[in-house]
Backbone as CSV, one residue per row, in Angstrom:
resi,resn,N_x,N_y,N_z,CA_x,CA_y,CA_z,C_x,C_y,C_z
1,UNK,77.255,63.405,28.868,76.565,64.324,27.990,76.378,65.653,28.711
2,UNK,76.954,66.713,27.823,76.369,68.275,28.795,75.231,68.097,28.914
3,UNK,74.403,69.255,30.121,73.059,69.711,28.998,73.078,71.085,29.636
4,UNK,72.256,71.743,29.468,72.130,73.159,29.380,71.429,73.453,30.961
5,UNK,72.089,74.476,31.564,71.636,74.467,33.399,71.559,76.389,33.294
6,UNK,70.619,76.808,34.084,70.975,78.236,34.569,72.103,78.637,35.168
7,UNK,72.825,77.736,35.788,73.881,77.874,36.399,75.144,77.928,35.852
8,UNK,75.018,77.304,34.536,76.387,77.565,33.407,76.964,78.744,33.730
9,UNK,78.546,78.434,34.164,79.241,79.936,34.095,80.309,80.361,32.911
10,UNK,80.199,79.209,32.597,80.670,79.674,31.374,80.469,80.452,30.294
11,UNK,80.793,80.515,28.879,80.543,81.191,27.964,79.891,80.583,26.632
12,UNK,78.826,80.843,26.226,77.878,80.007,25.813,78.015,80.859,24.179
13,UNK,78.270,80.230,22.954,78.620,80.960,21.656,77.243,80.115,20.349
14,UNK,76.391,80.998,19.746,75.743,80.481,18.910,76.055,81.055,17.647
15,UNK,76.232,80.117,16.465,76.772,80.913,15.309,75.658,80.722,14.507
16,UNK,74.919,81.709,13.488,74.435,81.625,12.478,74.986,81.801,11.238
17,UNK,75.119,80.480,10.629,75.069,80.495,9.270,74.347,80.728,7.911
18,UNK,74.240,81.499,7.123,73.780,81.491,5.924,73.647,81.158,4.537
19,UNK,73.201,80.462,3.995,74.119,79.807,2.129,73.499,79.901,1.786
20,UNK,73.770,78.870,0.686,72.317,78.539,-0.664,72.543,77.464,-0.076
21,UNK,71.295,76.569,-0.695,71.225,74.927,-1.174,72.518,74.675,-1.715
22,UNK,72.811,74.748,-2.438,73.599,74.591,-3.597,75.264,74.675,-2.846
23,UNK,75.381,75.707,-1.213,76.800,75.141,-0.684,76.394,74.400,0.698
24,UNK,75.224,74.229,0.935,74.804,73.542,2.120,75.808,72.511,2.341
25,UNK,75.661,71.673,1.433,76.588,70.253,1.984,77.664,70.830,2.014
26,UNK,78.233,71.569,1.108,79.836,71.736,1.100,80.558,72.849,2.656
27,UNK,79.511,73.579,3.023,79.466,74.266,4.453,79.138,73.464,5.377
28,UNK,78.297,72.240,5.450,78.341,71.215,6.732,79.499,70.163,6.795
29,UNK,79.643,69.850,5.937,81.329,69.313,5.876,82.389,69.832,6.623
30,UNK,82.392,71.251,5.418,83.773,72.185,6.449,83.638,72.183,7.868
31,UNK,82.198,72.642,8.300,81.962,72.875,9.675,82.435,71.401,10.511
32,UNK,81.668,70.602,9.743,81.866,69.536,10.538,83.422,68.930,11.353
33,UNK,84.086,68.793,9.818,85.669,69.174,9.979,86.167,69.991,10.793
34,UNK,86.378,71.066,10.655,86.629,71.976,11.948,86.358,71.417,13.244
35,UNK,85.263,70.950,13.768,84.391,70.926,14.700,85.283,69.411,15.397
36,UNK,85.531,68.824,14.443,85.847,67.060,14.859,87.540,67.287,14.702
37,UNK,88.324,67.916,14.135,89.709,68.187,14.240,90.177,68.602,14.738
38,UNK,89.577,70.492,15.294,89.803,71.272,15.509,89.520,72.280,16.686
39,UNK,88.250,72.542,16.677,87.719,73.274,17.904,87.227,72.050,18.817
40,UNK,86.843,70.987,18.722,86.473,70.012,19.564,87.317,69.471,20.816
41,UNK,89.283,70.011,20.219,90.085,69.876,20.804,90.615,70.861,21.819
42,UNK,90.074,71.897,21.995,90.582,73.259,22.172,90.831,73.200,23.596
43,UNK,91.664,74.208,24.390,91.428,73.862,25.697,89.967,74.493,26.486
44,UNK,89.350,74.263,26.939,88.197,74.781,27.357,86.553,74.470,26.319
45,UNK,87.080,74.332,25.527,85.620,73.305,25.187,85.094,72.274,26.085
46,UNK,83.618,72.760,26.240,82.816,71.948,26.722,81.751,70.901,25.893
47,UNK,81.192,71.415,25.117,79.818,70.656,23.849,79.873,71.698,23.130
48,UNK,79.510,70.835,21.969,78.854,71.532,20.776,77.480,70.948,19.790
49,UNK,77.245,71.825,18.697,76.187,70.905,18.103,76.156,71.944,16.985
50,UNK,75.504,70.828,15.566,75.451,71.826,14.793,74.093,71.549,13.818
51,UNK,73.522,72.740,13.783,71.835,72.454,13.415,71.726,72.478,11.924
52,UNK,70.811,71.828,10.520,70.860,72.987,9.635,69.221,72.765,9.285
53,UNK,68.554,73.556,8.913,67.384,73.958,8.594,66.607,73.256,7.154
54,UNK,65.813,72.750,7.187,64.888,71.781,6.451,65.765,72.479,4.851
55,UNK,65.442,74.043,4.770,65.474,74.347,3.133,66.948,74.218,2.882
56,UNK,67.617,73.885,4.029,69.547,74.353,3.631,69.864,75.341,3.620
57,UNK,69.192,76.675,4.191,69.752,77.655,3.936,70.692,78.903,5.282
58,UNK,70.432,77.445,6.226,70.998,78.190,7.587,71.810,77.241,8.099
59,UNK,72.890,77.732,8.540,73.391,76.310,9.874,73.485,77.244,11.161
60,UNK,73.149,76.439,12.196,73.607,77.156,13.352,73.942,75.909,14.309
61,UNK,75.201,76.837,15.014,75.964,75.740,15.537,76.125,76.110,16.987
62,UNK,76.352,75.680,18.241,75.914,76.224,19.441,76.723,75.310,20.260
63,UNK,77.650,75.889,20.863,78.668,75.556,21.746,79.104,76.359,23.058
64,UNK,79.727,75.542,24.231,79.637,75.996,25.617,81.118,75.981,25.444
65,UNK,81.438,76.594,26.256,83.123,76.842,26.651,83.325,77.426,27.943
66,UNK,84.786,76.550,28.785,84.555,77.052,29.927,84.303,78.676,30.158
67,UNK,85.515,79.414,29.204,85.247,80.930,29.497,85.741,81.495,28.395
68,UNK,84.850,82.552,28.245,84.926,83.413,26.968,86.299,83.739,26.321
69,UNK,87.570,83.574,26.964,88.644,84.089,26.177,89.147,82.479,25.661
70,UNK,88.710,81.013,26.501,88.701,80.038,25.639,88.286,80.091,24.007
71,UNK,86.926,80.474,23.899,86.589,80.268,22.354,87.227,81.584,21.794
72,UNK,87.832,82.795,22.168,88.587,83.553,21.400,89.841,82.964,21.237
73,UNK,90.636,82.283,22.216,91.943,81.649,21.811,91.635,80.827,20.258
74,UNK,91.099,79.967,20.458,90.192,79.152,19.404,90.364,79.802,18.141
75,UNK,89.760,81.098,18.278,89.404,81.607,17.030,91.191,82.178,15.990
76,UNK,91.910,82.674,17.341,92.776,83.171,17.009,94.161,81.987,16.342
77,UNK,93.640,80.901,16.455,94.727,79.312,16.093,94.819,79.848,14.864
78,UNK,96.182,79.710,14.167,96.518,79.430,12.668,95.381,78.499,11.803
79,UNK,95.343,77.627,12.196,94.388,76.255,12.046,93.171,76.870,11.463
80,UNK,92.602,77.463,12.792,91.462,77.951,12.428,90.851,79.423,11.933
81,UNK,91.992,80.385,11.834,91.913,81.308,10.737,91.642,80.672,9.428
82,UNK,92.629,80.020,9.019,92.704,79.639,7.706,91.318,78.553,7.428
83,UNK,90.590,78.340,8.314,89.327,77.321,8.208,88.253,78.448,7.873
84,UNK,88.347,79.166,8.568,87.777,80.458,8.689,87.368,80.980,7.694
85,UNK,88.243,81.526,7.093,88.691,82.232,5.477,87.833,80.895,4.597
86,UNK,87.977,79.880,4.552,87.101,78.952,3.744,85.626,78.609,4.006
87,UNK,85.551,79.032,4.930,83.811,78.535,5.453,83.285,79.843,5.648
88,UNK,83.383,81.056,5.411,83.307,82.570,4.968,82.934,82.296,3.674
89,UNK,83.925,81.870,2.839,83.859,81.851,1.100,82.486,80.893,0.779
90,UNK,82.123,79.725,1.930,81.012,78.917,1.299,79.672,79.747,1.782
91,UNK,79.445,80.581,3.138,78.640,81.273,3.234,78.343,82.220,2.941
92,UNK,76.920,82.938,2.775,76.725,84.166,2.403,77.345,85.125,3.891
93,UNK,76.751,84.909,4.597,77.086,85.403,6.257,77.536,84.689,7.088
94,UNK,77.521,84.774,8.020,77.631,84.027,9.426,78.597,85.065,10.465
95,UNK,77.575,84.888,11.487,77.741,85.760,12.755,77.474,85.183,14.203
96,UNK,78.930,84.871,14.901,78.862,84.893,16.151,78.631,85.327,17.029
97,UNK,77.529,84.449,18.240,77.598,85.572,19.149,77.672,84.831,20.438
98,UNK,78.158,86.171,21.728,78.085,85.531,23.143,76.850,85.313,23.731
99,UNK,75.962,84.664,24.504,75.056,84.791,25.300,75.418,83.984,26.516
100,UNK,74.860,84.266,27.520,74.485,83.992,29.179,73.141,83.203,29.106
101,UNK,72.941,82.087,29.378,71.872,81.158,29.789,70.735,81.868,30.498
102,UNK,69.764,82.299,30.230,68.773,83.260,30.851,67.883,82.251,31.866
103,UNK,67.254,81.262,31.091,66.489,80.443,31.764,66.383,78.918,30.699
104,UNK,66.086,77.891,31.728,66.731,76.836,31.329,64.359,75.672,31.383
105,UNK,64.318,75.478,30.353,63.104,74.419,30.636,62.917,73.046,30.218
């Protein structure tokens, strides 16, 4: 099992998702899919996880990778463009981002 260290040198990616109720399930699916087909396989994946919020109206998903141009290769797969383009269409938003492990408790 990972777990989360100050010392991570890797590249640490949290995505926020946005929907309705109404595509919640149909956006944790896709994600999920992706996640178990697709990016789970990638070279440089380390963990992932994917959260969603009591009302359904957020997912956020939070994954380690050895190094930052790992999860851009990722992004750039045929595979996962085209996953992309569909899990866009079920959300209102969603925005990736990089962070560095600040402090660990």
């Amino acid at each position: 099992m990972a777990s989360i260290t100050r010392d991570f040198e890797g590249q640490t990616v949290i995505t926020t998702f946005e929907m309705s109720p109404g595509t919640a399930a149909d956006l944790l699916e896709a994600l999920q899919d992706a996640w178990e087909q697709v990016i789970s396989k990638q070279p440089g994946f380390i963990a992932g996880a994917l959260h969603m919020n009591d009302a359904q109206t957020r997912i956020a998903s939070y994954s380690q990778w050895r190094d930052r141009r790992d999860y851009q290769a990722m992004l750039r797969t045929p595979e996962m463009r085209e996953r992309n383009r569909h899990i866009h269409a079920l959300a209102k938003s969603f925005e990736p981002v990089m962070y560095e492990v600040a402090a660990t408790y």
